[in-house]
C-alpha positions as CSV (number, residue, x, y, z in Angstrom):
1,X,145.6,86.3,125.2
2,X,142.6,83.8,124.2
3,X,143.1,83.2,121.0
4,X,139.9,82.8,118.6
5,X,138.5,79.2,118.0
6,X,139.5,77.3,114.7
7,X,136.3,78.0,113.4
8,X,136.9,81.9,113.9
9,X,140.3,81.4,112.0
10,X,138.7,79.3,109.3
11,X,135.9,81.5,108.4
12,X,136.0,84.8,109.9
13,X,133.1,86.8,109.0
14,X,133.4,89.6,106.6
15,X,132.5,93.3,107.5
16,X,129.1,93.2,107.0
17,X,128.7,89.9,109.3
18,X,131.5,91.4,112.0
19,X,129.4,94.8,112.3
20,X,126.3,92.5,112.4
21,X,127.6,90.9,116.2
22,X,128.8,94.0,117.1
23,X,125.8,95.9,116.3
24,X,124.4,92.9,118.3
25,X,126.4,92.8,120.9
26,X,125.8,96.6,121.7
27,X,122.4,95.8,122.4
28,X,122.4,93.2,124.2
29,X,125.3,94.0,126.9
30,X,125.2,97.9,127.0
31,X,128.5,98.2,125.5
32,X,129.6,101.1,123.4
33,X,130.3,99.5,119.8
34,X,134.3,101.1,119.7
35,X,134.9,99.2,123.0
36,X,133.2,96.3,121.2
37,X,135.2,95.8,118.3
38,X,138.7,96.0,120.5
39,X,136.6,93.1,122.3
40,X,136.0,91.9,119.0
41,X,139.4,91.9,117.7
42,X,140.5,90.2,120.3
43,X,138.8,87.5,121.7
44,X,136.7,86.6,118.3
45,X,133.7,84.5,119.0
46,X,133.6,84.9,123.2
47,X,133.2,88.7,122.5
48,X,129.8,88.4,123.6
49,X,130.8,86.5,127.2
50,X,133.5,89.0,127.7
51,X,131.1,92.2,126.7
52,X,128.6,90.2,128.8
53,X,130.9,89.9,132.4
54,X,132.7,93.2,132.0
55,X,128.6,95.2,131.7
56,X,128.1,93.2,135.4
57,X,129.9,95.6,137.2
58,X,131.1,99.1,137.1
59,X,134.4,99.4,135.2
60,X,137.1,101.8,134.3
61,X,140.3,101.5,132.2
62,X,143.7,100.7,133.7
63,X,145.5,103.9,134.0
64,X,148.8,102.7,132.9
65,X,147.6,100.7,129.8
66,X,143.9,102.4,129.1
67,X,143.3,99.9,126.3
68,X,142.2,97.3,129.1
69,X,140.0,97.4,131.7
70,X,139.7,96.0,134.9
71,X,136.8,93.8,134.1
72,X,138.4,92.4,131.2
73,X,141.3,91.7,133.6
74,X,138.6,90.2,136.0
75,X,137.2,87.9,133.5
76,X,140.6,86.5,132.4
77,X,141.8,85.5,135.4
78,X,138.3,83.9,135.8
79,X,137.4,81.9,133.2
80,X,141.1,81.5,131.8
81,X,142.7,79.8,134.6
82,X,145.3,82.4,135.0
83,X,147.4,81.6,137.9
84,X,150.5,83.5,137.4
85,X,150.8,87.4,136.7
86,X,153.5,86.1,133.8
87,X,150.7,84.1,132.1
88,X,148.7,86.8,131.7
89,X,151.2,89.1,130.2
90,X,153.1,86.8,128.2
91,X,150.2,85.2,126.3
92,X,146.9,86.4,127.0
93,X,147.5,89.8,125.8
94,X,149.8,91.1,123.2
95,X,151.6,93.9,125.4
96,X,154.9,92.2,125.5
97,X,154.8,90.7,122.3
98,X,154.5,94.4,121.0
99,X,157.4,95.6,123.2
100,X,154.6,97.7,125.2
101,X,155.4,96.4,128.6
102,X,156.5,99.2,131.6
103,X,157.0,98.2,135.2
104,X,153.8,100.0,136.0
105,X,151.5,97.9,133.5
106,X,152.9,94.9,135.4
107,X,152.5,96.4,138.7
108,X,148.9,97.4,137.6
109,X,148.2,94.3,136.1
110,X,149.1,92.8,139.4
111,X,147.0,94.9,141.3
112,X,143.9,93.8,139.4
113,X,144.9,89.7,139.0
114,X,145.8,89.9,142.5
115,X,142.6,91.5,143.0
116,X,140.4,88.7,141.2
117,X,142.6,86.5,142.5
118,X,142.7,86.9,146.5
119,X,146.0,87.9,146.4
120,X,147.9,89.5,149.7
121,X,150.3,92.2,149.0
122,X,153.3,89.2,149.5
123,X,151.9,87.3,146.5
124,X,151.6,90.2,144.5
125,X,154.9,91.0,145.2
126,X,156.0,87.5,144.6
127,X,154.5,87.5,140.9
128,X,156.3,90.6,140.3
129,X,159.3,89.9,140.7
130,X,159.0,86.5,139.3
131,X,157.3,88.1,136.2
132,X,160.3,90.8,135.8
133,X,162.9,88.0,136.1
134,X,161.0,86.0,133.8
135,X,161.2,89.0,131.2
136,X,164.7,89.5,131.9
137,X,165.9,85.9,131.7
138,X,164.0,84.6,129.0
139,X,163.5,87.3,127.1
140,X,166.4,89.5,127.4
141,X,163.9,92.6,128.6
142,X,164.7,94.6,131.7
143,X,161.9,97.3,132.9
C-alpha cells in the first residue's frame, strides 16, 4: 500500500481541509466524492494522481474484493514498481494485514497485475503459487 508522505503524517488536514481536496478532486477527475475519500484514505496526498489515472479509462470494481478497482490495480503496478503479485498484497494494500485475503482476491488480483504487467498465464500462475506459499510459510496463512 503507498503509504502517505511524512508531510501527510505530520499535518494531516482536518475535515474541513480533507472535504476541501475531495470536493476538488471530484471536479477535476470526474470521480464520485465516496470513491474519493477511499482514495483519500488511502493514498493521502497522490489521491489526485490516482483519481486522475483510474478517470483515463473505463473501470469497474474487482468482483472478489469490490473495494478495488482494476484501475487502481493498473496504476499500482505502474507507478509503484510492483513486480511480484506478493508485493502487492502484502504491503500495498491492507487485505492481508486485515485477515481479508481468499484464494480468489489473489487469483483476481493476478489477473489484473498480470494484466498491467504483460503477464502469460505461466507467470501468473508462477506468482500464485509463489504468493500462497509465501502466505503459508511466512505467515502461517493457508487459503
Amino acid at each position: 500500500m503507498t503509504c502517505p508522505s511524512a508531510a501527510d503524517a505530520a499535518s494531516p488536514p482536518n475535515a474541513d481541509e480533507q472535504k476541501r481536496q475531495i470536493d476538488g478532486f471530484a471536479a477535476w477527475t470526474g470521480l464520485d466524492k465516496e470513491r474519493l475519500q477511499v482514495l483519500y484514505l488511502r493514498y493521502g496526498s497522490r489521491t489526485e494522481a490516482v483519481a486522475t489515472f483510474i478517470n483515463r479509462a473505463a473501470d469497474e470494481p474487482l468482483k472478489s474484493a469490490p473495494e478495488f478497482t482494476r484501475r487502481e490495480i493498473m496504476f499500482l503496478a505502474q507507478y509503484e514498481k510492483i513486480i511480484h503479485l506478493d508485493d502487492l498484497v502484502l504491503r500495498r494494500t491492507m487485505l492481508a494485514m486485515l485477515g481479508r485475503l481468499t484464494r480468489d482476491r489473489i487469483f483476481e488480483f493476478a489477473n489484473v497485475l498480470g494484466e498491467s504487467l504483460g503477464w502469460g498465464n505461466e507467470q501468473k500462475n508462477a506468482e500464485v503459487e509463489r504468493t500462497l506459499r509465501l502466505l503459508s510459510d511466512r505467515h502461517g496463512v493457508r487459503l
